[in-house]
ZAMARGU-4260 file (C-alpha; in steps of 0.2 Angstrom, whole numbers, plus 5000, padded with zeros to 4 digits):
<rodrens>
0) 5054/5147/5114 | 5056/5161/5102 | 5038/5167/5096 | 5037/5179/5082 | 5022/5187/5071
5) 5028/5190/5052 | 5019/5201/5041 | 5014/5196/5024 | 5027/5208/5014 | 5037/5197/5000
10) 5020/5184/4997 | 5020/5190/4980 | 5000/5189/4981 | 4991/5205/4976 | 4984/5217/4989
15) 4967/5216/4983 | 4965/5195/4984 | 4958/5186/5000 | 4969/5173/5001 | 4955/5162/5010
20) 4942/5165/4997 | 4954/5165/4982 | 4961/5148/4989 | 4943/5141/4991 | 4938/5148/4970
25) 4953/5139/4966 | 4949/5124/4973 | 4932/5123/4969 | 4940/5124/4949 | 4951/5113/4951
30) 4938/5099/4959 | 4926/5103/4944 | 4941/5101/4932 | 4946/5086/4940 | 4928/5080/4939
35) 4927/5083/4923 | 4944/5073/4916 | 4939/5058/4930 | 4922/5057/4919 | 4929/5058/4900
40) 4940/5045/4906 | 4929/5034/4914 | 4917/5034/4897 | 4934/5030/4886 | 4936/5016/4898
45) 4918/5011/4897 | 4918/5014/4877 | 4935/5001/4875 | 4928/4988/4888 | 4914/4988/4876
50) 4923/4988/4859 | 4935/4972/4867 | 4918/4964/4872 | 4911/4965/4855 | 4927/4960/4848
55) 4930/4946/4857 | 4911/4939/4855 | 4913/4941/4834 | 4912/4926/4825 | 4930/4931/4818
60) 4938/4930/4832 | 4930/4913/4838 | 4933/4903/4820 | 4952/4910/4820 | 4954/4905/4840
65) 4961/4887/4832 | 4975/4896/4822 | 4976/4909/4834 | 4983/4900/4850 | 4995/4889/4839
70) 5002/4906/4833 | 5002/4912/4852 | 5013/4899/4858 | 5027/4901/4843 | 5028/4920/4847
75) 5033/4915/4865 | 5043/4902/4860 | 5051/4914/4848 | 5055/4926/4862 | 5061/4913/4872
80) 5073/4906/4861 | 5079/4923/4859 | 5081/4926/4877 | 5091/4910/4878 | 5103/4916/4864
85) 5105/4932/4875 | 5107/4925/4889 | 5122/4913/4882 | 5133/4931/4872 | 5128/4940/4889
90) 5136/4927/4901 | 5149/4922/4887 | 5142/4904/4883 | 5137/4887/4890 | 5154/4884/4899
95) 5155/4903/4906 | 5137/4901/4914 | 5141/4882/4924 | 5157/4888/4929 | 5149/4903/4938
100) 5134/4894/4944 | 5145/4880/4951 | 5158/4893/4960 | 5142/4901/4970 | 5138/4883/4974
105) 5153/4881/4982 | 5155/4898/4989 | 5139/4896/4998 | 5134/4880/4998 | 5117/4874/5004
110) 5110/4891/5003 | 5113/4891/4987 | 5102/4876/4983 | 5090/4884/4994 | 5087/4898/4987
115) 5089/4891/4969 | 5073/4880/4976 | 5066/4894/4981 | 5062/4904/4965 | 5060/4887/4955
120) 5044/4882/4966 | 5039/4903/4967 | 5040/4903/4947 | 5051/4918/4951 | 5043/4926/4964
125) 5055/4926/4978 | 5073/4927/4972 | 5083/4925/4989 | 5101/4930/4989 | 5113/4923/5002
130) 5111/4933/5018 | 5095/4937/5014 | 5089/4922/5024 | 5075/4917/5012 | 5069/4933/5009
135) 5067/4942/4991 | 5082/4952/4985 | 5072/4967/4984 | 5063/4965/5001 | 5065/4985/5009
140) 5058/4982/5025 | 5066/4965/5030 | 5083/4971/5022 | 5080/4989/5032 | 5078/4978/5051
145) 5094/4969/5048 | 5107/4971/5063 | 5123/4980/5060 | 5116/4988/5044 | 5126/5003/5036
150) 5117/5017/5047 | 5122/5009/5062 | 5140/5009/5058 | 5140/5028/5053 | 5131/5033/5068
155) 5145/5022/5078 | 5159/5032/5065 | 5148/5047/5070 | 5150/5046/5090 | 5169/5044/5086
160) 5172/5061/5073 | 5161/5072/5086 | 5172/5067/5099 | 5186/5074/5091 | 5178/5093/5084
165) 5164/5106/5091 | 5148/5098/5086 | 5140/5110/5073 | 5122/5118/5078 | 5110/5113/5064
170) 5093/5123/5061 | 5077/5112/5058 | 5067/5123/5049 | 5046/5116/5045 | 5036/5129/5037
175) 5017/5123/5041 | 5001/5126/5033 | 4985/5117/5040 | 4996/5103/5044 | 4986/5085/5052
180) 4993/5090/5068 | 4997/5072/5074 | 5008/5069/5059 | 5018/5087/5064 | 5019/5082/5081
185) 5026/5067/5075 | 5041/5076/5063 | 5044/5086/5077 | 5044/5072/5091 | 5057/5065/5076
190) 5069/5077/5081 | 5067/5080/5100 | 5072/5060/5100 | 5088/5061/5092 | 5105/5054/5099
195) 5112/5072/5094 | 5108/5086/5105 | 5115/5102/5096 | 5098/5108/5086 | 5084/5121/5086
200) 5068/5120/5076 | 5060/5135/5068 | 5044/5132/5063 | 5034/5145/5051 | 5015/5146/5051
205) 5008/5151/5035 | 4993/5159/5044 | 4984/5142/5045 | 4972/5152/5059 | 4971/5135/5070
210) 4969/5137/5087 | 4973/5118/5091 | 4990/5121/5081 | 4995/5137/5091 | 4989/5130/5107
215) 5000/5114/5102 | 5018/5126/5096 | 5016/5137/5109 | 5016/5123/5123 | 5033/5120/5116
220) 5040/5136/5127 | 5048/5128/5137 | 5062/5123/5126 | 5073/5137/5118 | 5077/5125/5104
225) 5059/5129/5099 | 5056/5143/5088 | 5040/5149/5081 | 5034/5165/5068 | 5014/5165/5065
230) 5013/5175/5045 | 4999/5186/5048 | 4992/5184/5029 | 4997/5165/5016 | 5011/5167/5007
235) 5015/5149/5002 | 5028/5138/5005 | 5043/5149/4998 | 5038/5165/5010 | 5034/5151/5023
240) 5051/5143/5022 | 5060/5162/5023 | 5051/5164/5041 | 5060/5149/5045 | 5075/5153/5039
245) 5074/5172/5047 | 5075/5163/5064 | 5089/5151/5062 | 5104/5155/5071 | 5114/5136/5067
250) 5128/5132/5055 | 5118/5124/5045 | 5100/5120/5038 | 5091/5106/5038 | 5073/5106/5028
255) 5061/5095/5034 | 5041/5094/5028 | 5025/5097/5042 | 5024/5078/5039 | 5038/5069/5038
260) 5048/5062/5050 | 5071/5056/5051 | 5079/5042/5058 | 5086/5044/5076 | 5104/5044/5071
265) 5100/5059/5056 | 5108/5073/5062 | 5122/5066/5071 | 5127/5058/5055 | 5123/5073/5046
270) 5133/5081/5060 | 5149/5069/5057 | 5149/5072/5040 | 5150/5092/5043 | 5166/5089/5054
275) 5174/5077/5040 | 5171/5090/5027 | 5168/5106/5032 | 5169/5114/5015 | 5152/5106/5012
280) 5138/5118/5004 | 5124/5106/5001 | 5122/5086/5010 | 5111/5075/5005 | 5106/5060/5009
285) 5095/5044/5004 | 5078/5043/5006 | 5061/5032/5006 | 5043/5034/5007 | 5031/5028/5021
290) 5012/5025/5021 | 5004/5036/5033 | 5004/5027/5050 | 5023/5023/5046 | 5020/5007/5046
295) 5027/5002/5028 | 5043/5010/5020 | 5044/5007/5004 | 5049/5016/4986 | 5068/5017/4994
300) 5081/5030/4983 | 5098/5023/4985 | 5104/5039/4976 | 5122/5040/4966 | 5135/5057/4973
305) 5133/5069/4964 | 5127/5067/4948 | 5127/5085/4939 | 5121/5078/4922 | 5105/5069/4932
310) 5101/5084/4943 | 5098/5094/4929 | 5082/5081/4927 | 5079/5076/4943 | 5079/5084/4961
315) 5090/5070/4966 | 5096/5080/4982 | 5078/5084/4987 | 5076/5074/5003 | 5088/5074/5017
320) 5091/5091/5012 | 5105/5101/5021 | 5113/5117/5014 | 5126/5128/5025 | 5117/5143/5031
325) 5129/5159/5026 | 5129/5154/5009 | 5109/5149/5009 | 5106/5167/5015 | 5117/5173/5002
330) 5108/5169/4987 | 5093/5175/4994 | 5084/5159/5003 | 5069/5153/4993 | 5061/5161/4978
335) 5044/5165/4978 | 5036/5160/4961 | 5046/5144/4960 | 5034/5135/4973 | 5033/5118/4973
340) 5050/5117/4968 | 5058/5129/4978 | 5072/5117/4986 | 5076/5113/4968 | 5077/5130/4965
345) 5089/5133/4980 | 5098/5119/4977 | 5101/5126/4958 | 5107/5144/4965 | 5117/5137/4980
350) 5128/5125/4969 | 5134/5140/4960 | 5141/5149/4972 | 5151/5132/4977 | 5155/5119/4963
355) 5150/5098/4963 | 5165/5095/4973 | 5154/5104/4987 | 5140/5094/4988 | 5141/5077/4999
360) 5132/5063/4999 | 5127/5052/5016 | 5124/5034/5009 | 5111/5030/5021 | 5092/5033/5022
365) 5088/5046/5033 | 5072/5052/5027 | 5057/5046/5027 | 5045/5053/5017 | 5024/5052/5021
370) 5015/5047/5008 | 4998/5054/5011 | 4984/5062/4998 | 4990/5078/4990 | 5006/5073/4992
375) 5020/5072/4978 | 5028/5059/4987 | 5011/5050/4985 | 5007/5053/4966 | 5019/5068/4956
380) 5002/5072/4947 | 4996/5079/4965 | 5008/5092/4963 | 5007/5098/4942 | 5013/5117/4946
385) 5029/5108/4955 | 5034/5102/4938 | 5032/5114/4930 | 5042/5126/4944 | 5057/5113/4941
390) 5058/5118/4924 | 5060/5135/4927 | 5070/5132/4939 | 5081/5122/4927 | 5082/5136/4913
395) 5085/5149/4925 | 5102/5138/4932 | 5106/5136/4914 | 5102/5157/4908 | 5114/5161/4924
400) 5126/5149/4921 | 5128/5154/4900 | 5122/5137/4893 | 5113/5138/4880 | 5099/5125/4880
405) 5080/5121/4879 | 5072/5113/4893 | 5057/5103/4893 | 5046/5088/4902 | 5056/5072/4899
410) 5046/5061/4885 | 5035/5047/4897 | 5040/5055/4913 | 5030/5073/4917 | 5039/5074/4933
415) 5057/5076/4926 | 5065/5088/4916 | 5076/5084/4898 | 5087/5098/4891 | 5094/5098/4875
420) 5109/5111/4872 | 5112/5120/4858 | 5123/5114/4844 | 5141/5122/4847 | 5142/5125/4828
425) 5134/5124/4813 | 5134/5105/4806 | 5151/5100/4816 | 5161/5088/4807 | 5163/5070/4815
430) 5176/5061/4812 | 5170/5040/4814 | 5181/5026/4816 | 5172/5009/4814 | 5180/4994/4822
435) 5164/4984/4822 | 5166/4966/4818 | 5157/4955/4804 | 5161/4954/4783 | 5164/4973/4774
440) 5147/4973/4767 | 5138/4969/4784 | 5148/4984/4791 | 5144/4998/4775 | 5125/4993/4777
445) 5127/4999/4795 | 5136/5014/4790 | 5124/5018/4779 | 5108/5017/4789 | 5118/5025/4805
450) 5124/5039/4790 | 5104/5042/4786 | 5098/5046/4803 | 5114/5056/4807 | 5104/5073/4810
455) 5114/5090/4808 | 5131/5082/4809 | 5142/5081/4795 | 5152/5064/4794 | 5167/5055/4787
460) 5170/5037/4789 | 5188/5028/4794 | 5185/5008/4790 | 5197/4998/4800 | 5202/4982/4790
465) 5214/4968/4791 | 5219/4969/4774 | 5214/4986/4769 | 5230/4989/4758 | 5223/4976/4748
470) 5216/4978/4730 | 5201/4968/4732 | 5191/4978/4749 | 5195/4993/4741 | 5184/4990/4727
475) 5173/4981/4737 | 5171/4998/4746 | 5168/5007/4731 | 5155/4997/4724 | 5146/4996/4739
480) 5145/5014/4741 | 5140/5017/4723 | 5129/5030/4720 | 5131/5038/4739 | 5136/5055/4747
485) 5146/5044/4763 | 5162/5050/4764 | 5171/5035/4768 | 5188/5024/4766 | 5197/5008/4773
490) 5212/5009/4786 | 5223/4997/4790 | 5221/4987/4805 | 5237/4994/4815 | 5239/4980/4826
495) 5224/4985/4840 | 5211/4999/4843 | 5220/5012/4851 | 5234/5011/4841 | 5221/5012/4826
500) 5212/5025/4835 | 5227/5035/4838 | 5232/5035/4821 | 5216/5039/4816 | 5217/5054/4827
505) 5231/5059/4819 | 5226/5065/4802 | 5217/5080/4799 | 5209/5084/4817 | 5189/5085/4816
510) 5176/5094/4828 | 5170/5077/4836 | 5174/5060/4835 | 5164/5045/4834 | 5173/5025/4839
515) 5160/5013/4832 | 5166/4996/4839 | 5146/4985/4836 | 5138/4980/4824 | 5121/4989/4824
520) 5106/4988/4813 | 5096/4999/4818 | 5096/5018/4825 | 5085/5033/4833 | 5082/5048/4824
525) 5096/5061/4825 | 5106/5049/4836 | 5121/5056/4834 | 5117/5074/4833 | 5111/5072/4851
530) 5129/5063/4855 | 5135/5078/4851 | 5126/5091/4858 | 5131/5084/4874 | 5148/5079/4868
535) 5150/5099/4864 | 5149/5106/4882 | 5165/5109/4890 | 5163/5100/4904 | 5163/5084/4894
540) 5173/5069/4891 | 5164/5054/4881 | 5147/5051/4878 | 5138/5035/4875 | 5121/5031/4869
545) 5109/5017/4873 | 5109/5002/4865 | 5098/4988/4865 | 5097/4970/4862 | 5086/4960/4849
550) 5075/4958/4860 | 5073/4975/4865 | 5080/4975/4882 | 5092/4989/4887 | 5111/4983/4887
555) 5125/4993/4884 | 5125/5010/4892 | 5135/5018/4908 | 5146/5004/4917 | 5147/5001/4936
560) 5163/4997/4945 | 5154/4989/4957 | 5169/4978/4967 | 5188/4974/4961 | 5186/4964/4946
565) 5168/4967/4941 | 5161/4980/4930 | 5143/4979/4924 | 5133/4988/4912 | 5118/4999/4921
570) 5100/4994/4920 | 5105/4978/4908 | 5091/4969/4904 | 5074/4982/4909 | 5062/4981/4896
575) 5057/4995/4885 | 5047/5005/4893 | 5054/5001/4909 | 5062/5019/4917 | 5071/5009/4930
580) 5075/5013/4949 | 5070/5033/4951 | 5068/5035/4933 | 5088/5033/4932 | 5086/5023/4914
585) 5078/5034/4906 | 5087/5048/4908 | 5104/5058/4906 | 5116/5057/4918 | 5136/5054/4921
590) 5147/5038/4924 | 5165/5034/4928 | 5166/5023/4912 | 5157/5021/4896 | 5151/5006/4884
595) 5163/5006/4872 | 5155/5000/4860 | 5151/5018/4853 | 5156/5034/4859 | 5159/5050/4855
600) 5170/5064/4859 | 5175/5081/4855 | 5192/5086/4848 | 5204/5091/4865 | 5215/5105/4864
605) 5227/5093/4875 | 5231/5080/4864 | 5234/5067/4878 | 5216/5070/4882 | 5214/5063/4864
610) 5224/5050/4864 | 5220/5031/4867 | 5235/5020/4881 | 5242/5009/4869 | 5247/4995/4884
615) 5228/4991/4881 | 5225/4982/4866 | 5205/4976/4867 | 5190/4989/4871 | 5197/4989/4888
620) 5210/5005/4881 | 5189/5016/4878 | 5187/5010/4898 | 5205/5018/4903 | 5202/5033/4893
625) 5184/5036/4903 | 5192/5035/4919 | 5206/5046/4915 | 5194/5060/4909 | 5182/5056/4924
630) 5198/5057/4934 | 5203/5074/4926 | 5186/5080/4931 | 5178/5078/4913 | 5160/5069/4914
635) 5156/5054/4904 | 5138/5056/4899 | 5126/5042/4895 | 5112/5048/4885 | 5098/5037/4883
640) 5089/5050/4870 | 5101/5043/4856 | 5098/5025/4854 | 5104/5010/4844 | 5101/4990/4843
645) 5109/4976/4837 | 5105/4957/4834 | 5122/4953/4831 | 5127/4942/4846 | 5147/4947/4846
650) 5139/4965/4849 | 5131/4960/4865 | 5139/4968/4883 | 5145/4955/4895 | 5135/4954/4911
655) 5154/4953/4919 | 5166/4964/4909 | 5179/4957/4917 | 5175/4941/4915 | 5175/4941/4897
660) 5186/4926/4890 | 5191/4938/4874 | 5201/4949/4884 | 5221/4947/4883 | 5226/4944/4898
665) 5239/4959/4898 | 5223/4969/4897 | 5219/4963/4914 | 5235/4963/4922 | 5239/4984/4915
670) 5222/4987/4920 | 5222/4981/4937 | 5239/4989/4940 | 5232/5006/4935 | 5212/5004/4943
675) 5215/4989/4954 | 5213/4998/4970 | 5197/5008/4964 | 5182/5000/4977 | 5166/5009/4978
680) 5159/5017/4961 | 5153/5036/4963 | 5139/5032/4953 | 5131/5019/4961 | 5125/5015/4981
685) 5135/5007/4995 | 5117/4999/5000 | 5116/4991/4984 | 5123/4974/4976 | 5139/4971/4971
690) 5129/4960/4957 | 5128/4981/4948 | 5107/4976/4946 | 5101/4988/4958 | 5097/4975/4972
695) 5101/4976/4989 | 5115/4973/4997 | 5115/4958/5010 | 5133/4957/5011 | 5136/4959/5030
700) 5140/4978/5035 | 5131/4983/5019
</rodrens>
């Protein structure tokens, strides 16, 4: 064992302070702080029970409870017709529905009955899956014991690759601070017990003046692996971590917390995948959460690759964190002052000095994350100054990198970050095609509210109609518009939207344009200034908003290829509200493909880049075009922060895009000569269903 004492130069604490005592005043505030929000809340709590009490004992409330009940049961009726007529646009009607129930009837049989019994007689509860064996979709642990899971067959691909190359010698680093010394025996322990031998673990004490804890690291001597620096004086986590790092000799870098623990297999995976792609800068892997005796895994992140657009909210890389030691040194190894977020932060500065093609996912869990009091992985309110490191962290990557943007707390969700860029120009001019279906005057009522809640965008409108050559529409138009400032005017429909499109395209070139193919009623504030803020950046191809159902539901937004003829809208059907799986719903972040039904791009200085495939004759030619930009390394952005809805059932997305009975058929057929052989979708999770709803995958192997 390699036993070093570190001074306290680089803490960033001033000379004067004792860190003990300063430590100790601090935590003395923040316990009479906290006490002090615990009781202002506890007297609003006590204050509303008492007004619902009163309320509910008034002799108003009891004379009206014989209208009131009546009333109750026709809302929820009300909702669940609605839900029914949902249902029926989602799946395509009566005859789509029975003809999918009755092919997984006969796909799988009894099982299917069974598990249809199954969530009848639960009221929902337990919504079995076949292979599932009874158990709930969405069951972690049972679906984590299953045998021949994914992480088996990587370690067993694992074995295979290190035969064939020098194993790489990874680093462990743990910086510790008054750690519960039986949880760090047991995130060391995790790491002595693995199937892959080539490691060391340097372990930095941040002057935690514990003898049990010395006595303890320096019993580890007997291994060289082991490596140890005592800090004379606290520096936090960020000096901590640099003791660490100032003792690693490997290839690589692995960051692991005093109280968390890997999978057996981690690093020989992690190993593999060094071998396979040795260009890699930054691995990541998925990652769960355990209680504090490990007996129970739960909150599982089945994380997309890299997802550029959602890492500016999210420290989606965060845990299994493995960075490529030369270049981790080069930028300087952690930052103090970003505490809390200092792997963000590194994470931030090591992506560029490598680029997104640099950074690899592993699609397994191999971290497991404790969940114990005061920590983030626990509650993200334990740790508020990590928050608000990740947002310096975020502007700083932003300032470095020339993008001009404001970043801020994401609305609902403290812990994540939203950044809103700069307007390229002043009130850019967007072009908007509309190709939405329903009678003239349906459509210019939609223009006109999208038009009034435009923000700082100036428009003009493109009107696809059938017989727009025609006297009568044209006056129609006219008198519909009377007495407005929209710039708009009927086309002719050319025979298909991208040939509309293209034509479109063709007449005097605008900053942005916008292809409005719903029917919407209703719209966000700014909407589709904040489509183009994003659309603006250079690294775009087509943005997308979120759109929502009459019912309020999330519907259209990012689609998932999820298997060879299935595409699915993302998080279709969560409730308002609802931030979905990680907080992914709510946020920004890139897909391969894009709702078409609206989008917006800016104008390309390659005009293929522009231009629509005219072999596709549906919306399928706006699903071409995603891919073809995604493929040309362009990122197709959802942006949930611009939002629309409609009630109009033709606007509804298909839970199936594929399976839509609309589509020509030659839509189908050049499609799946061009995309056919795409499999697994960047964007969502190997571990997860096919079914695109974020479930698990039971599907034997997966």
């Amino acid at each position: 064992m390699t036993r070093q004492n570190t001074p306290a130069s680089g803490t960033g604490m001033p000379p004067s302070a004792s860190p003990d005592t300063a430590s100790s005043q601090q935590a003395m505030r923040d316990l009479v702080s906290a006490q002090e929000r615990i009781q202002r809340l506890q007297d609003e709590v006590d204050s509303l029970k008492k007004q619902l009490h009163d309320f509910q004992n008034s002799t108003s409330w009891k004379l009206t409870a014989v209208f009131r009940h009546p009333l109750t049961r026709l809302v929820n009726l009300k909702r669940s017709v609605q839900l029914f007529k949902v249902e029926l646009a989602n799946r395509g009607g009566i005859g789509a529905i029975l003809a999918e129930q009755l092919q997984s009837l006969r796909v799988h049989k009894l099982e299917y009955v069974k598990n249809l019994v199954r969530y009848l007689t639960s009221n929902g509860h337990t919504d079995a899956v076949p292979g599932s064996g009874g158990r709930d979709k969405n069951d972690y642990n049972a679906w984590a014991e299953r045998p021949h899971s994914l992480v088996q067959r990587l370690a067993a691909d694992a074995d295979q690759r290190l035969a064939q190359g020098t194993p790489p010698k990874i680093s462990v680093l743990i910086p510790t601070y008054k750690p519960p010394l039986h949880l760090l025996k047991e995130a060391i322990e995790s790491i002595a017990g693995q199937s892959y031998s080539n490691w060391e673990i340097c372990i930095a004490d941040d002057a935690s003046n514990d003898p049990a804890l010395v006595a303890y690291l320096d019993g580890l001597a007997h291994d060289p692996r082991y490596k140890v620096a005592y800090r004379e004086k606290n520096g936090h986590i960020s000096a901590c971590s640099n003791s660490a790092l100032a003792l690693a000799t490997g290839d690589f870098v692995l960051l692991l917390d005093q109280d968390d623990i890997v999978p057996q297999h981690a690093l020989k995976i992690v190993a593999a995948a060094i071998l396979t792609r040795p260009d890699a800068k930054i691995i990541y892997s998925d990652e769960d959460r355990m209680n504090e005796d490990a007996s129970e895994h739960f909150g599982v992140y089945f994380k997309p690759d890299f997802n550029y657009e959602l890492f500016l909210c999210q420290n989606m890389i965060s845990h299994l964190g493995v960075y490529q030691r030369a270049t981790m040194v080069e930028v300087g190894g952690f930052r103090v002052g970003l505490e809390g977020s200092q792997d963000y932060d590194l994470a931030l500065r090591v992506l560029e000095q490598s680029g997104p093609g640099q950074v690899l996912h592993i699609p397994c869990v191999l971290y497991h994350w404790r969940a114990i009091k005061g920590s983030t992985a626990l509650d993200h309110s334990e740790k508020s100054y990590a928050s608000t490191a990740g947002l310096r962290a975020v502007e700083d990557h932003l300032a470095r990198t020339a993008q001009k943007a404001t970043v801020g707390t994401a609305p609902g969700m403290k812990f994540f970050n939203r950044v809103r860029y700069d307007l390229v120009q002043t009130e850019p001019l967007v072009r908007v095609l509309v190709q939405s279906p329903g009678p003239l005057a349906s459509i210019v009522q939609m223009v006109q509210r999208l038009h009034a809640r435009r923000g700082a965008v100036r428009c003009t409108y493109l009107i696809c109609a059938h017989d727009a050559d025609a006297a009568g529409p044209a006056v129609e138009l006219a008198g519909l518009l009377a007495g407005s400032d929209i710039d708009a005017r009927l086309i002719a429909d050319a025979g298909g939207l991208a040939r509309n499109h293209n034509l479109a395209l063709a007449q005097q070139p605008a900053d942005f344009y916008a292809f409005v193919n719903g029917l919407f009623d209703d719209c966000s504030e700014d909407w589709l200034e904040e489509l183009v803020r994003v659309a603006g950046q250079e690294r775009a191809g087509l943005v997308a908003p979120r759109v929502r159902n009459p019912i309020g539901q999330l519907d259209h937004g990012g689609v998932l290829l999820t298997a060879p003829g299935r595409a699915v809208y993302a998080f279709k059907g969560l409730e308002k509200g609802d931030p979905g799986p990680a907080g992914r719903a709510a946020l920004p972040q890139r897909f391969c493909a894009l709702s078409p039904a609206l989008l917006v791009m800016r104008h390309q200085q390659d005009p293929e880049l522009n231009r629509l495939d005219e072999g596709f004759s549906s919306e399928f030619a706006l699903l071409d075009k995603c891919l073809a930009l995604h493929e040309r390394g362009l990122s197709n952005s959802w942006m949930p922060y611009s939002e629309l809805a409609y009630s109009d059932p033709r606007s509804a997305g298909r839970f199936n895009l594929f399976a839509d009975r609309r589509l020509p058929r030659k839509d189908l057929a050049r499609w799946k000569d061009k995309w056919g052989t795409r499999t697994q979708d960047a964007f969502y999770n190997p571990n997860l269903s096919a079914q695109g709803d974020f479930s698990l995958n039971w599907a034997p192997g997966g």
